[in-house]
N, C-alpha and C positions, 0 to 999 in steps of 0.2 A: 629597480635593482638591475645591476649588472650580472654578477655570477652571485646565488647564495650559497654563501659557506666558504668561499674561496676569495686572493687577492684580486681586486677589479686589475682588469685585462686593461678596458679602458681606464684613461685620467682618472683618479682620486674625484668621486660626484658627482662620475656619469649616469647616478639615477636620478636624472631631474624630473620633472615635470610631465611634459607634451605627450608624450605617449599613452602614460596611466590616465590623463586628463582623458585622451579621447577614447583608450577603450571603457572609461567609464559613462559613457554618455549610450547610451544604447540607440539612440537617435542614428549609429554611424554603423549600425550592425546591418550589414546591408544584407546579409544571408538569411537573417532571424530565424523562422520557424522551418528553414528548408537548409539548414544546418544537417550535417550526413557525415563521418569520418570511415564512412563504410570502405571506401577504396587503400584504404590503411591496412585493416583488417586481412587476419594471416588464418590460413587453417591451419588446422594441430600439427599438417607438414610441414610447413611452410610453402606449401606448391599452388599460394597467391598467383595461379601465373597469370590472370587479365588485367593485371595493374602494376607493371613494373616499374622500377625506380625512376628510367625516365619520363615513363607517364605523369608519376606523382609530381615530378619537376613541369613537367610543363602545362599538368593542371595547377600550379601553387602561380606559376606566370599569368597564367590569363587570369587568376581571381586576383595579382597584383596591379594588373591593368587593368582589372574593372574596379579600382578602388576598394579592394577586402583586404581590410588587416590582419594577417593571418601571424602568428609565432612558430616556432617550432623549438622543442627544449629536449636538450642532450643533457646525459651525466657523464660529468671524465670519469679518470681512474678513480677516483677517490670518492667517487657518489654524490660530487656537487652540480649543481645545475646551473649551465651557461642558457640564457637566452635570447635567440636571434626574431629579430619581424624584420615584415613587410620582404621576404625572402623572393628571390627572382631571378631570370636566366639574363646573364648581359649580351647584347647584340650590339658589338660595335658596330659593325657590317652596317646598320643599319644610317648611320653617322657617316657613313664613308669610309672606314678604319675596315680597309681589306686583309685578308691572312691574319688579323690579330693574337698572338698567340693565348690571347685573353677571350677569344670568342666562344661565346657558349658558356662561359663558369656560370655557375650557382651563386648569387650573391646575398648577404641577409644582415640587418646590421646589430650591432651586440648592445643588450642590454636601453635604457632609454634614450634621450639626447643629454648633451651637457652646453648649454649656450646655444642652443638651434645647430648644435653640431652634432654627426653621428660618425660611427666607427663600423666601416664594413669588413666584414669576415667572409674568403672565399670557404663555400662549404662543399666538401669533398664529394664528385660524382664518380670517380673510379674507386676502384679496389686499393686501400680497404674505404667501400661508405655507407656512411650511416643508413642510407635509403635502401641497403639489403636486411634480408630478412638477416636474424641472429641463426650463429649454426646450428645451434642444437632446441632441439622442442624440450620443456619440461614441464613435469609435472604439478599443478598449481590447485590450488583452494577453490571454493569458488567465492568472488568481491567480497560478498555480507560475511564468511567466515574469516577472511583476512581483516575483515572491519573490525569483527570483533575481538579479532584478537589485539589490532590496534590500538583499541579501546582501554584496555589489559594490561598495555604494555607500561611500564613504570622504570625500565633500570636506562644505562647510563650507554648501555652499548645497544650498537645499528637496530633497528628492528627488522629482523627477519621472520619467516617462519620456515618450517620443510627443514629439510629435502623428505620428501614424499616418496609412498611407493605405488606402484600400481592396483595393489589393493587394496591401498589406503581408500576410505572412505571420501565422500565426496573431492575427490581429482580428476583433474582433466588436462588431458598432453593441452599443452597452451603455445604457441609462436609468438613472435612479437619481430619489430624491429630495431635499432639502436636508437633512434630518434622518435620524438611523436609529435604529432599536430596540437598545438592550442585551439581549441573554438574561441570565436571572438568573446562570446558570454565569461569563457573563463578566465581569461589574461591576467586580468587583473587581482584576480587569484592567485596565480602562482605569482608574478611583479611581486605580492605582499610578503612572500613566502622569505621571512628572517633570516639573515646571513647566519651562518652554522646548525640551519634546521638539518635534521635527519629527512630528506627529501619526499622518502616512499613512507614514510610516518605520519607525515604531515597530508599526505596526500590522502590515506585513509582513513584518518581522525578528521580531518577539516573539509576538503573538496572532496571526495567522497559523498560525504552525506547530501551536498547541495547538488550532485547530480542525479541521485533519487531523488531529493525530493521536488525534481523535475519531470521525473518519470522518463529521463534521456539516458538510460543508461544501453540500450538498444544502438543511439545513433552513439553513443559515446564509448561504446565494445571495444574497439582498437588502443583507447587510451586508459581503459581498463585494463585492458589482457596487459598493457606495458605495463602496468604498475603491478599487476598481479605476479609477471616475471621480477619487476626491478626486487619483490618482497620476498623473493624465495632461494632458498639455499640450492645449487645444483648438486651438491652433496656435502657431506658434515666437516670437512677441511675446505669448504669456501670461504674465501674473504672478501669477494666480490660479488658482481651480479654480473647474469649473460646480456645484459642490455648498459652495461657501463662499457665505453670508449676509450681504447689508449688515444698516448699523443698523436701516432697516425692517422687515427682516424677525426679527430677533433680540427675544427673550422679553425684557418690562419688567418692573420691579417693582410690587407689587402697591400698594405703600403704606403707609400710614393708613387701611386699608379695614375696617373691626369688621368690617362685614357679612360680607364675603368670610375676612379673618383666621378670626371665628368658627366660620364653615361649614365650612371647611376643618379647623382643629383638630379638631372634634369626629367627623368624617370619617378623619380623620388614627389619630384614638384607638381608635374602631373596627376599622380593618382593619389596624391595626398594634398593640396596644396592648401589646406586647414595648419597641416602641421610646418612644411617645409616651404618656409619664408626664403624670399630672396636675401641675397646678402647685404644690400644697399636699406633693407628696411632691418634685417638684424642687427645691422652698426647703426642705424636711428636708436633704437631700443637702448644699446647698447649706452649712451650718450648719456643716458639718466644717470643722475647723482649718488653715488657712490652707496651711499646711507641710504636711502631709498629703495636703489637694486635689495642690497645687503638683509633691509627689513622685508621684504617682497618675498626675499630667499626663508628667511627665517619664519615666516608666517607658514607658507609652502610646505616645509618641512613639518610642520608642528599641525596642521591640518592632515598631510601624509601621515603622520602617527597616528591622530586622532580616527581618521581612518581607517586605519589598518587593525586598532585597538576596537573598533566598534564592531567593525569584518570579525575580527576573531572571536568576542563575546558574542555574536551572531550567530557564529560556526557553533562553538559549543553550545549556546540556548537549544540552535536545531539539533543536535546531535543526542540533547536528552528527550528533546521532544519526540523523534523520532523510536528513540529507545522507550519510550512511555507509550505509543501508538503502536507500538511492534513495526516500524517502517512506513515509507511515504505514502502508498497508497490507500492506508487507513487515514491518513492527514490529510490527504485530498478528497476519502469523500466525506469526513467531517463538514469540510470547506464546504464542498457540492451540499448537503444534508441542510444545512443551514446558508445556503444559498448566498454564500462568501466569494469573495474574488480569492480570498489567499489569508495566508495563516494571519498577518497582520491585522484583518479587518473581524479577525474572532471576536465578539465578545469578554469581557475581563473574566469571568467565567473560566473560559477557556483555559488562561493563562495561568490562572489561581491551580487549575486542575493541572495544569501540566509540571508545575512548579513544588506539588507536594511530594514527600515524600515515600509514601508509601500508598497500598488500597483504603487503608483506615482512613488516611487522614483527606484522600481522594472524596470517599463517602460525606466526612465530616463538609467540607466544603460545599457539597453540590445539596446537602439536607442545609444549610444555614441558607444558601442562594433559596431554596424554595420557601424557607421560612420568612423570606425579606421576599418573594414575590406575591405569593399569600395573603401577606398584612397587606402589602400595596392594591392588592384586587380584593382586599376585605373577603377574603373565602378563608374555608378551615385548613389548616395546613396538611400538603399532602406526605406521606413519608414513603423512604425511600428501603430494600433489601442491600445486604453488605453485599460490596462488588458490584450494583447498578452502573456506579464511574468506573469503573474500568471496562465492563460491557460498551458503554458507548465508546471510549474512548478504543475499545482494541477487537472491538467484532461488528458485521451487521445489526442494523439497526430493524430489522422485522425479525420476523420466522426464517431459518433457514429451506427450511423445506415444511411440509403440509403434516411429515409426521412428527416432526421433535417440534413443540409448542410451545418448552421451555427456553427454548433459543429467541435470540433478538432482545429490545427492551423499550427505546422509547414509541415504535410500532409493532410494537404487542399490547395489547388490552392483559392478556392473561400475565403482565408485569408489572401491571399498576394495582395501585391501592391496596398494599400488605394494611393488616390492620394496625393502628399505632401502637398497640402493646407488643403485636408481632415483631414489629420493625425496630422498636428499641429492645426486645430479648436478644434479637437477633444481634443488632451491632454495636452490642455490649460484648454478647458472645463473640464478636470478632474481632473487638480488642483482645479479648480476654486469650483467644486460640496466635493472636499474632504476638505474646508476649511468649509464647510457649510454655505455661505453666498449666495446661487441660490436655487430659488423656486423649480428648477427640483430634484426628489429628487435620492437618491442613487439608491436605487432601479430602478426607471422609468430608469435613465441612463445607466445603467448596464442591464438592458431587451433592451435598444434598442441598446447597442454594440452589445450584444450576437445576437442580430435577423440582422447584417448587412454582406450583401453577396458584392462582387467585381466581377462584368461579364467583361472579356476581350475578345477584339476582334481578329481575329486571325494576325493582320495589328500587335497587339503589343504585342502576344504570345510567341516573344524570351524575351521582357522585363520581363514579368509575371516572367517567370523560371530563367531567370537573380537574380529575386530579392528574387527568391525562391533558388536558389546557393549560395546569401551572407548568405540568413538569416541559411540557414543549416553550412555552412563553419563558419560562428561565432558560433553556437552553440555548435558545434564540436572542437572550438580551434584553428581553422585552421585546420583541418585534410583532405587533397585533399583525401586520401586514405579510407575515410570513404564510403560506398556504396551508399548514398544516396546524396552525396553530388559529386562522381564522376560522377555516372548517370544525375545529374540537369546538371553539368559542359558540357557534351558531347552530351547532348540533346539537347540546348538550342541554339546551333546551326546547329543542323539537322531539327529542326520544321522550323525554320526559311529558309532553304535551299530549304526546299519541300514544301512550302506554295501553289507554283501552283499546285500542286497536290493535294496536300489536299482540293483545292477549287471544284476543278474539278471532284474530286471523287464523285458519285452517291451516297446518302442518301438513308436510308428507309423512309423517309419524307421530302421529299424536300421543306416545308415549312424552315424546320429549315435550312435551309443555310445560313441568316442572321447571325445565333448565332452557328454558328462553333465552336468561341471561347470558348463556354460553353459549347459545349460538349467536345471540348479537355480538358476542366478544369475538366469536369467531367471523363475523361476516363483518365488523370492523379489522380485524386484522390484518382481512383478503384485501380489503381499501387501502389501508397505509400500507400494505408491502406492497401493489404495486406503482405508488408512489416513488417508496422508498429503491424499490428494482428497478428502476429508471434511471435515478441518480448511479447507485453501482454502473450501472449500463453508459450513462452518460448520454441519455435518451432525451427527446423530450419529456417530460413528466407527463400523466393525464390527469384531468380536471378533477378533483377527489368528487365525487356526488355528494350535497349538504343536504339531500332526499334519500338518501340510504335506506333502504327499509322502508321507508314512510311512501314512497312512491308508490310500492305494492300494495303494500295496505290500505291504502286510501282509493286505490283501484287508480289510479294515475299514469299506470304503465304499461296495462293493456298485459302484464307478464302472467299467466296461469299459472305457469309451474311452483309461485310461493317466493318469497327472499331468501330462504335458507340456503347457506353457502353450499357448490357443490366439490366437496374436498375431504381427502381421508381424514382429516385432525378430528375432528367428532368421533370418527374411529379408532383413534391412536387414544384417546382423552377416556370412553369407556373401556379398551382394554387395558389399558396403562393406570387411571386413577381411576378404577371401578369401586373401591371400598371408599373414595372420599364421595365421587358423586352419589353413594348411596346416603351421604350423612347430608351433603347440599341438598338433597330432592329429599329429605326429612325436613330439612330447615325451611325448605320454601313452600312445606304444607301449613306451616303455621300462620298466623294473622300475620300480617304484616302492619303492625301495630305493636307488635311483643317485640320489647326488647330493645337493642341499642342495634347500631347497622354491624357491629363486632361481631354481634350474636349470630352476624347472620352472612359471615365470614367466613367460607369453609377454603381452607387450604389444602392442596393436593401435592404430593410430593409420589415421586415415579416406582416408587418403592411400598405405595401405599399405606406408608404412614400418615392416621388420619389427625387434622388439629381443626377444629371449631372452637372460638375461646367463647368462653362461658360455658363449654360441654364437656374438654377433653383438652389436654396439654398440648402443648404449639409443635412436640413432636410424635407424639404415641405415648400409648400403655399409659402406664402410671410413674414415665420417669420425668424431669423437668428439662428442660432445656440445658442448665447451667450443672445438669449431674457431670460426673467427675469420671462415668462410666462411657466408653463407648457405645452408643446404640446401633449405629450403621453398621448393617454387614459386612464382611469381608469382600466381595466384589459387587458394588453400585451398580444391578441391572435391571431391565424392566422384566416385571412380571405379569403373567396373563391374572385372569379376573379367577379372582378365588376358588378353586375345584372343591367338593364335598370332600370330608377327613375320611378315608376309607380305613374299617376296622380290618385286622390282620386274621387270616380267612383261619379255619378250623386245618382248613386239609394239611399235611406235608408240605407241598409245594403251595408256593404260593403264587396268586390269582398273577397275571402279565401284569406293570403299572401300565397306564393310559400312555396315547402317546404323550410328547411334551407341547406344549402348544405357547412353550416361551420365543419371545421373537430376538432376533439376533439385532443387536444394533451394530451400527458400523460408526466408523470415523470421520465425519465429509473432512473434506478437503479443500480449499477453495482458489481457482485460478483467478489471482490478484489481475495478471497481465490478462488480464478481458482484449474483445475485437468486434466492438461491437459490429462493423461491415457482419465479420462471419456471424457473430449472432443472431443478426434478422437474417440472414440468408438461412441459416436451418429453421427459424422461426417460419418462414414464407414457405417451405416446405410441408410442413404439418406431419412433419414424419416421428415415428418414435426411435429415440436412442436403440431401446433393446431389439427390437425388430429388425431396425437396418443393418446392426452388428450381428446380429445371428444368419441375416440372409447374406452378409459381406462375407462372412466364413463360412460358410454352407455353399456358396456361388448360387443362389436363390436370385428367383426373379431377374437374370444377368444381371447381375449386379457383383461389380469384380471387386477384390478384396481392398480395403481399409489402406491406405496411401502409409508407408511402412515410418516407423520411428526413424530421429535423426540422433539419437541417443545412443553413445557408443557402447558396442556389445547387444543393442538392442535392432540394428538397424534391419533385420529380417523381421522385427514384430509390426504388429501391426500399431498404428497410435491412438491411444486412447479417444471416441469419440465425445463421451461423456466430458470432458476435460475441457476440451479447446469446443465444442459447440454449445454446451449447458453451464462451462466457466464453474463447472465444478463434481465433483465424486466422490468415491469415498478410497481409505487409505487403502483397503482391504482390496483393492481393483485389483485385475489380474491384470492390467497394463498401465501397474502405477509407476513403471518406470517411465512413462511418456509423462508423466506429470511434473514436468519443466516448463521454463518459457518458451515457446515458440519462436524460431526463427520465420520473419514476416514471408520466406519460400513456402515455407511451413503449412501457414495459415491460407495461403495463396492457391497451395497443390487444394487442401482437403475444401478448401472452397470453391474450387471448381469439381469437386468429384461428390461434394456435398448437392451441387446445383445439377451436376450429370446423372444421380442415379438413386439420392433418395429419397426421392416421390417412385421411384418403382416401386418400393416396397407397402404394401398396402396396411393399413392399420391393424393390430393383430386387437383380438375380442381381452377386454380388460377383465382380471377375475374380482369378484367384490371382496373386499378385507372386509372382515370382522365387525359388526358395526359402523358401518361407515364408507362412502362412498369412495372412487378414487378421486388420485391428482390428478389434473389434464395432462401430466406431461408421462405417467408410469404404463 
């Protein structure tokens, strides 16, 4: 394309061919992964000053001489898009053509070739040119809320949003330029972009999303911030945008200029000479029979469509995908999880799942996959809790941290194997709440999935891992060869084999020998997340052990201290589900002979509503699952383990109540944009978060204060260090306003001040929780 939206400048079919051809070839992307549009990039002044317009000009030259196809795309008045490539400074001088009054212009040619012919445009380096910043800074969204509302958008006129105020929620003073750089990667994107598109529409419905889900949005900030400006109103009587160009400012044609014409071709033929044929072999070509060009032309075109038609069902597929993932970075560590190069090479699985419409019918899908993986392995069908597919699909796949145990899903044990009568009440009941016709309400429903745990006994601990090898083997495709899925495979009959030993083996509390099974579940859990914390990290993975447990026991590891994981969750799990594990540690006094493996099924829920089927209802008391009544509380929280009913004392006054000894939960939070560099580098320290932040504001141990926030209004605090070195925290922080992305200075400062000072701070004495040991890292 020449201009979208507007009459072609050039001849009638000057979008031909050779250009789209070659920046479709990625084979000619000579920058690839060291791609940077950083030097574009404006602060909320605009007081850019170490890369001014000339520099940009004479770095766009030397990347034209070293063969990079670079674009550059303007909107006139009117909001259409001209654009120029292969952009470059002419030196006649160079040719011998002294004084030229042509020496030095900026030269770039418009839109494709037409016949191996191009049309150059001088582009303006004096006042007014596009390569200054725009006068005024505004207030702007930030990308992902301009996406969505792109998303939204459905009428007939420009898409805008704004005009913003300063205390509008999420805004930031934004600069931009008039003009902006193409990366080679994206050219061929905007080339596709249909004559009378709405420009800034198309840009955050369609490319947009493909540069998430590249995770380039970092090197691609400058041509972000442009479109962030080109979408926003400067105030409520705009009819323009601060990055649209009058006629002054817009690139002219060059002419009747030999001088210029010549320099330029022969420039042209050098650093491209794929594209820019001599004229003696143009006129051979040329020569061909009329019919033949004609049909050449016709196929060309009808290929170009077909292209561009398959680009744009591409755009939209990603765009719901990404909207079903909550964003890229959940779709890349799918990819990573199941050890894929890219969304393409998913499993049909995958695709079924992203393609439903709703959590139901998510469920329905990933319970019939397991039912066809099952019969294919001749095993009992494993089943699934409502909302399991969307867990994987849109959160971590372990424990988030050592005390919420109800988090994660296909590396958690305490997520597998609801009982089958459980799992069909259950996503019945979640048809039945997503039709809207049950008092309980979405919400309540959805807090008491997320709060329900599975304690198994060690009597049915090969079942557990059994159904923890279908549900990884479907998610993976079948893939035996997957790691996580050959380790469940060959485990799952060694626990089973060593069970007398594992009984027999001596505890550091032999109370818990009842609930073996939960601590194998928990000391599988410690295995696959950090597996699975790896992947997040983008680590190398480690070897999972297929001696888990069995190593100690059988005295093979020389280890005294016992298998048992050392981690607060055993502690979180007695004070949190203290009335279920009372009715599990009943269940597994019994023969293990009595009864069906249901029977011997106790479900935990954080609320301590207890369900054993064959004992007691799948939620408490005496109401059923499918009553009509709300059962859940008014606020969904944890409670400490059951206190004696104190009778109401005789005297007047009455007795103090105890203190409360209910624990406060928080919100985690999670830093998508990880670094991994800085992550070992605080790991390689062995410091703790809380320590080093209390001695960084205390001025302890010299150790000077916390390298300050870049977040405006914030820039005196200090920056969150939980955030950017633990890649996560919770909402409730007292410096969650640092919980942004990181500019890479950012990450740069606190990782040199991370390596300068804390190891001074010496490990402080951990207090014991409540039953149960701590995390390594509190």
């Amino acid at each position: 394309m020449a201009t979208a939206g507007a009459p072609n400048i050039a001849p009638a079919g000057a979008s031909s061919d050779p250009i789209l051809d070659y920046v479709q070839n990625n084979d000619n992307d000579v920058l690839g992964n060291n791609l940077t549009l950083k030097p574009y990039e404006m602060d909320a002044t605009g007081a850019q000053a170490a890369v001014q317009p000339a520099s940009l000009r004479e770095k766009l030259t030397q990347e034209f001489l070293n063969g990079i196809m670079n674009g550059l795309g303007m909107l006139d008045d009117q909001g259409r898009l001209d654009l120029f490539f292969a952009p470059t400074t002419v030196t006649l001088s160079v040719m011998g053509l002294q004084n030229h009054p042509d020496e030095g212009k900026f030269v770039g040619f418009l839109g494709d070739l037409l016949n191996g012919v191009h049309f150059d445009y001088f582009i303006k380096t004096q006042n007014p040119c596009p390569f200054q910043p725009i006068a005024n800074t505004i207030l702007c969204l930030a990308a992902d809320d301009i996406h969505v509302q792109a998303q939204q958008h459905n009428g007939q006129a420009r898409f805008t949003v704004g005009p913003h105020q300063a205390n509008d929620a999420g805004v930031t003073l934004t600069h931009s330029r008039k003009l902006f750089k193409i990366p080679f990667t994206l050219l061929q994107q905007f080339m596709a972009i249909p004559d009378g598109a709405d420009i800034a529409l198309y840009f955050w419905v369609t490319i947009f999303p493909l540069i998430k889900a590249e995770n380039m949005e970092t090197e691609m900030k400058s041509l972000i911030d442009y479109f962030r400006v080109a979408a926003t109103l400067e105030n409520a009587t705009s009819t323009s945008s601060l990055v649209w160009n009058n006629a002054d400012t817009m690139p002219t044609p060059i002419g009747r200029n030999a001088s210029v014409i010549k320099c330029r071709t022969s420039q042209l033929k050098r650093s491209f000479p794929d594209i820019f044929v001599d004229r003696a072999a143009a006129s051979q070509v040329q020569q061909m029979g009329a019919m033949a060009a004609a049909q050449d032309r016709h196929n060309a075109v009808a290929q170009e469509q077909l292209n561009f038609m398959k680009n744009q069902k591409a755009a939209e597929k990603l765009s719901k995908i990404l909207k079903v993932t909550q964003g890229a970075p959940q779709l890349d560590l799918i990819c990573r999880m199941l050890l894929k190069a890219n969304l393409q090479d998913l499993p049909k699985l995958w695709r079924d799942l992203f393609d439903a419409k709703d959590t139901t019918a998510r469920d329905e899908i990933l319970n019939r996959a397991l039912r066809e993986t099952a019969f294919q392995e001749r095993l009992e069908v494993p089943h699934i809790m409502p909302g399991t597919a969307d867990k994987l699909l849109q959160a971590y796949w372990h424990m988030v941290s050592a005390d919420e145990p109800e988090t994660g899903s296909a590396c958690n044990p305490f997520q597998w194997c609801p009982a089958k009568r459980m799992a069909k009440d259950a996503q019945d009941t979640a048809k039945i709440y997503s039709k809207g016709n049950i008092k309980v309400t979405a919400e309540e429903q959805k807090a008491l999935e997320k709060s329900t745990l599975f304690f198994c006994h060690l009597d049915h601990m090969e079942n557990l891992i059994r159904h923890g090898y279908l549900l990884w083997l479907t998610l993976t495709g079948g893939d035996k060869a997957h790691p996580v899925v050959k380790f469940l495979s060959e485990y799952r009959g060694k626990i089973g084999g060593n069970r007398d030993r594992i009984e027999r083996f001596p505890l550091r509390d032999s109370s818990d020998r009842d609930i073996i099974g939960v601590l194998i579940q928990i000391k599988l859990a410690k295995e696959l997340e950090g597996w699975s914390r790896a992947q997040v990290m983008r680590e190398p993975a480690p070897i999972l052990n297929g001696d888990l447990i069995i190593d100690v026991v059988t005295d093979q590891s020389g280890n005294s201290n016992g298998w048992e994981p050392w981690t607060s969750t055993l502690g979180t799990i007695k004070a949190d589900y203290g009335e279920s594990l009372k009715v599990f540690r009943s269940a597994g006094r019994r023969p293990a002979t009595w009864g069906l493996q249901d029977d011997l099924t106790v479900v935990g829920t954080l609320t301590d509503n207890v369900s054993r089927f064959g004992m007691v209802s799948a939620v408490g008391g005496n109401q059923t699952w499918q009553d009509d009544v709300s059962h859940i509380p008014e606020e969904i929280a944890p409670r400490a383990l059951a206190m004696p009913r104190a009778r109401a004392p005789r005297a007047p006054a009455p007795a103090p109540a105890p203190p409360s000894r209910e624990r406060t939960r928080t919100t985690e939070v999670i830093n998508w944009a990880t670094d991994a560099g800085l992550g070992r580098t605080w790991k390689n320290s062995s410091a703790q978060c809380g320590a080093v932040k209390q001695a960084a504001k205390r001025g302890e141990h010299e150790v000077p204060p916390l390298p300050k926030s870049s977040v405006a209004g914030h820039t005196s605090d200090p920056m969150c260090l939980n955030w950017s070195v633990l890649h996560k925290c919770n909402a409730e922080c007292n410096e969650a306003y640092d919980h942004v992305e990181q500019s890479a200075e950012k990450k740069e400062e606190l990782k040199k001040w991370v390596l300068e000072h804390a190891s001074k701070v010496p490990a402080r004495q951990r207090r014991r929780r409540r039953g149960g040991n701590q995390a390594a890292n509190e």
